[in-house]
C-alpha positions in Angstrom: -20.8 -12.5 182.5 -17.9 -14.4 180.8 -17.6 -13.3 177.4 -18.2 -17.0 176.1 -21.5 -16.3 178.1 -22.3 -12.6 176.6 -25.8 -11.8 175.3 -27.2 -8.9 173.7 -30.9 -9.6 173.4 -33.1 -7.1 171.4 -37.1 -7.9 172.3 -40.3 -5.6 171.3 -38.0 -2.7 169.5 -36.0 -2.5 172.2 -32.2 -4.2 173.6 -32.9 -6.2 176.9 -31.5 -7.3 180.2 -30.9 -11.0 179.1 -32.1 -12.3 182.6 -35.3 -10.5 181.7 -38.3 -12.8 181.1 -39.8 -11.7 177.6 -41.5 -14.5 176.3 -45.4 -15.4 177.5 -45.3 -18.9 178.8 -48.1 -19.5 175.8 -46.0 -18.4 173.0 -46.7 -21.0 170.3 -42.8 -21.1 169.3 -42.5 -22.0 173.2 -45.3 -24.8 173.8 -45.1 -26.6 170.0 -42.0 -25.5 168.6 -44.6 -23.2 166.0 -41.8 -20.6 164.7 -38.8 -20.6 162.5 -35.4 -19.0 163.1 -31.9 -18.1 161.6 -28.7 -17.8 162.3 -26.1 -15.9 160.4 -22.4 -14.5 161.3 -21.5 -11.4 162.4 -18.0 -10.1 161.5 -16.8 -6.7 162.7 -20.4 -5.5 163.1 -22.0 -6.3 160.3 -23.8 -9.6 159.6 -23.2 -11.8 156.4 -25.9 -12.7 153.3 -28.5 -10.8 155.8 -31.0 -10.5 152.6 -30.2 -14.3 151.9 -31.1 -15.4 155.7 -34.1 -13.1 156.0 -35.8 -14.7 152.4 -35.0 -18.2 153.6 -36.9 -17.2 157.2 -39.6 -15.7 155.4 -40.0 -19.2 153.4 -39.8 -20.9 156.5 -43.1 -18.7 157.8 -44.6 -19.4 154.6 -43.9 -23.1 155.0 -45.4 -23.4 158.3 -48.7 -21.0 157.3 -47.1 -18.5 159.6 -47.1 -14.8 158.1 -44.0 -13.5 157.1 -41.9 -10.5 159.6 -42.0 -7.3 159.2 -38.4 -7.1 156.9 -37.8 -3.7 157.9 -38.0 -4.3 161.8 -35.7 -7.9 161.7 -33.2 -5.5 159.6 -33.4 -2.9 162.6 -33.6 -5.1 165.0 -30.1 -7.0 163.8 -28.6 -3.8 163.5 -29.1 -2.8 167.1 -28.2 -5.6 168.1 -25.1 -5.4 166.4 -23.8 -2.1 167.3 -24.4 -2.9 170.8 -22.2 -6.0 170.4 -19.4 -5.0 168.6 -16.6 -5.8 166.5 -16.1 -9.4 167.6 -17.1 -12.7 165.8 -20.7 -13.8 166.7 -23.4 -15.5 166.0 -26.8 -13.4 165.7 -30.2 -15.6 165.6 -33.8 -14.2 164.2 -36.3 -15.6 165.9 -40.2 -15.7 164.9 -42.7 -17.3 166.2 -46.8 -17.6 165.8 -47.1 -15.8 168.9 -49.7 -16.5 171.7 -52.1 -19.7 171.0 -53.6 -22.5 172.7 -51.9 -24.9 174.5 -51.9 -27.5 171.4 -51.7 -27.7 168.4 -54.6 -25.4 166.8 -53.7 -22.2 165.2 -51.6 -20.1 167.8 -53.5 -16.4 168.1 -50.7 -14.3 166.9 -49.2 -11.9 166.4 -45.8 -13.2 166.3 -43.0 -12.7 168.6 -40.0 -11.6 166.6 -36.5 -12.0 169.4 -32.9 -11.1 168.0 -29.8 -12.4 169.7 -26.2 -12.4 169.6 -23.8 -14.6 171.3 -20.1 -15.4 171.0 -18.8 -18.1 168.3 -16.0 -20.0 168.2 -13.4 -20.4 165.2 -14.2 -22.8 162.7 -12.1 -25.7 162.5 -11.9 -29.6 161.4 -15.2 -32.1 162.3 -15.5 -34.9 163.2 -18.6 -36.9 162.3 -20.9 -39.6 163.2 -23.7 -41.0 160.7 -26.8 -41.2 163.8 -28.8 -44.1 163.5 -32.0 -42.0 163.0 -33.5 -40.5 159.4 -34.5 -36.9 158.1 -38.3 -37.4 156.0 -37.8 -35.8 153.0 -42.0 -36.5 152.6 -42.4 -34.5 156.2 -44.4 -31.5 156.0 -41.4 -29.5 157.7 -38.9 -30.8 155.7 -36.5 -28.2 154.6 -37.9 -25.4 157.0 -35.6 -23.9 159.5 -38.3 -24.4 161.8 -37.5 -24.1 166.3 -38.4 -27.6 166.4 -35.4 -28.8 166.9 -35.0 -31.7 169.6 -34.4 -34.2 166.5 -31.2 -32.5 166.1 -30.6 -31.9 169.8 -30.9 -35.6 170.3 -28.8 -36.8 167.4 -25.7 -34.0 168.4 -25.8 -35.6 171.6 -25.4 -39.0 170.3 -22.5 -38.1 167.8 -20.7 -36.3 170.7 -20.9 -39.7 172.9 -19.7 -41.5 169.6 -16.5 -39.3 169.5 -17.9 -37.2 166.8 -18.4 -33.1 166.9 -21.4 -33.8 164.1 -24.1 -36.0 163.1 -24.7 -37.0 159.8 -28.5 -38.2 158.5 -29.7 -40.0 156.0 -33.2 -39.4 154.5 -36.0 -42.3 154.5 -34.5 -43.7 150.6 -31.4 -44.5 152.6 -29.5 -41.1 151.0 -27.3 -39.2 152.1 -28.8 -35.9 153.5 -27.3 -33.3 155.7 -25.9 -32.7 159.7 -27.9 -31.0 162.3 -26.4 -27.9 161.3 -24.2 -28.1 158.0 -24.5 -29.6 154.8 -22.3 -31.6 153.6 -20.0 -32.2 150.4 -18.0 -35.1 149.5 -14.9 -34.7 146.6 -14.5 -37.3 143.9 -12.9 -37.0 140.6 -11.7 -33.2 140.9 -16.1 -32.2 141.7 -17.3 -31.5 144.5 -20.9 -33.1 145.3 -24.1 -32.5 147.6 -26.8 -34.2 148.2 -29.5 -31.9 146.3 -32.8 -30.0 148.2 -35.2 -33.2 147.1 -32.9 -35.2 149.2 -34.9 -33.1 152.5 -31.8 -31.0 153.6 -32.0 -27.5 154.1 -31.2 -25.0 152.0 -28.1 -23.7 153.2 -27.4 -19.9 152.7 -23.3 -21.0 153.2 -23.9 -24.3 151.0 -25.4 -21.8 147.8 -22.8 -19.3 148.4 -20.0 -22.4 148.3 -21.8 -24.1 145.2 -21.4 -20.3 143.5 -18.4 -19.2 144.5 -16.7 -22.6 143.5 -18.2 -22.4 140.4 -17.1 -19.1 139.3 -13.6 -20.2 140.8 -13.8 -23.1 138.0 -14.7 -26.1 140.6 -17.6 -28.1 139.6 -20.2 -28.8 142.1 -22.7 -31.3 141.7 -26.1 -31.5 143.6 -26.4 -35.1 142.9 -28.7 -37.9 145.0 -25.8 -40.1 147.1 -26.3 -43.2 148.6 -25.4 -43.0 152.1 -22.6 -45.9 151.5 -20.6 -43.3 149.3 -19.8 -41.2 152.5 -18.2 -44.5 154.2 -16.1 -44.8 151.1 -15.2 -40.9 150.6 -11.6 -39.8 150.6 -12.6 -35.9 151.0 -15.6 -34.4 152.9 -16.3 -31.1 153.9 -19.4 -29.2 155.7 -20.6 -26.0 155.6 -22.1 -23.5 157.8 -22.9 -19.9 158.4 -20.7 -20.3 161.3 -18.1 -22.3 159.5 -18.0 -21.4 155.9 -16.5 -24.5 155.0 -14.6 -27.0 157.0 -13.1 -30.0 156.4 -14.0 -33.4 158.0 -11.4 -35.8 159.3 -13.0 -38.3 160.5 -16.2 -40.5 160.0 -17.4 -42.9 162.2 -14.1 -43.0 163.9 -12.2 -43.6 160.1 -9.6 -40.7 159.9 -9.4 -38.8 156.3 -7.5 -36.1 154.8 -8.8 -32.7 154.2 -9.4 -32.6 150.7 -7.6 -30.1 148.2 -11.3 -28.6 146.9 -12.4 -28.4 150.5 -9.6 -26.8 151.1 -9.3 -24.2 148.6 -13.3 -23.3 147.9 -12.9 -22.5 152.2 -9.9 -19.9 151.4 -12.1 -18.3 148.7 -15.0 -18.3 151.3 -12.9 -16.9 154.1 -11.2 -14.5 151.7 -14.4 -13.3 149.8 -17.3 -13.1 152.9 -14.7 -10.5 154.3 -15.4 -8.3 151.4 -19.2 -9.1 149.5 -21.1 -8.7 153.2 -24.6 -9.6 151.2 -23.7 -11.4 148.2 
């Protein structure tokens, strides 16, 4: 296997063969996308804002009436999975879903399937990004939960990447400005940086409240302020964040080039400099 390609999978307390089949074909998570997941960075062996990620999953189960993990067992399980990885840059995702259940919608049977991966990642770098002509509902009874229903975003990445873009940018249903498929987005004006806050129906990125601290205590001021989606056509400066990418700057929308902008750029230096050393800030 390519190293691009490598998996180390950890399944039912144990690491697997990742060509093994360990998932029932009526797994809830499988037949209506009933489970949540994250996805946080590993650096030399040791995953970043771990507590972080596991309270925002745990939220997530609570949001979809799912009980929560076992803590102690995701915590082992990444930790396996990580010393049989390595020290190279990767991604690891949770994964927990309701289990077995029905082939509907009713209640799945439980209990849950818990899976632990980790794959390779690429360096973060500049976007690109494409505003998709589709909406997040911030009234949706998901809305906010890092839930495995994820074809909405599949569909719209795919869209941006025909458009020229790497990312897609949505709205919400008020015609705001709300998040990517996988970042959250700042713009810069007037020496702050701003974000579309939580009511807006983006998710609560673990990177994006790390940024809005650390910036903060680095004398930046961040704003979570509601932003009409016509303010990101106009914005000189734009960054996204990501537990993959800290943050990055954006240099193009909708085909317009921009300029990385000087509080993108230095609130990612303190990122990169300061997730080296505070592993679970």
């Amino acid at each position: 296997m390519s190293p691009e390609n490598r998996v180390i999978l950890w399944v039912d307390g144990a690491i697997r063969d990742p060509a093994e089949p360990v998932v029932r074909a009526t797994d809830h998570g499988l037949t209506v996308g009933d489970g949540v997941f994250e996805a946080c960075e590993l650096l030399d062996g040791r995953p970043f804002a771990l507590t972080r990620h596991l309270e925002r999953l745990e939220r997530s189960a609570e949001g979809l009436g799912l009980p929560a993990p076992n803590r102690d067992e995701v915590s082992k399980a990444v930790d396996a999975v990580a010393a049989a990885w390595g020290d190279e840059l990767a991604r690891v995702r949770i994964l927990w879903t309701a289990g077995e259940g029905p082939l509907g919608t009713d209640a799945a049977w439980g209990p849950g399937t818990l899976v632990v991966a980790a794959t390779a990642v690429g360096v973060p770098r500049a976007v690109r990004v494409a505003v998709v002509p589709w909406v997040r509902n911030e009234r949706s009874a998901i809305a906010g939960l890092k839930t495995t229903s994820y074809a909405e975003n599949v569909r719209a990445l795919a869209w941006a990447k025909a458009h020229g873009a790497d990312e897609a940018i949505f709205a919400n249903t008020r015609g705001e400005l709300c998040e990517g498929t996988g970042t959250n987005i700042f713009l810069e004006r007037d020496g702050a940086l701003l974000t579309p806050p939580l009511t807006s129906g983006c998710l609560a990125g673990v990177t994006r409240a790390v940024v809005i601290e650390w910036a903060r205590e680095d004398g930046i001021e961040v704003r979570e302020d509601a932003l009409d989606l016509a303010e990101l056509d106009g914005a000189a400066h734009v960054g996204l964040t990501s537990s993959t990418k800290g943050m990055v700057p954006v240099v193009a929308v909708d085909g317009r080039p921009i300029e990385p902008g000087p509080l993108t750029g230095r609130i990612g230096e303190v990122y990169a400099r300061r997730h080296v050393l505070e592993r679970d800030p």
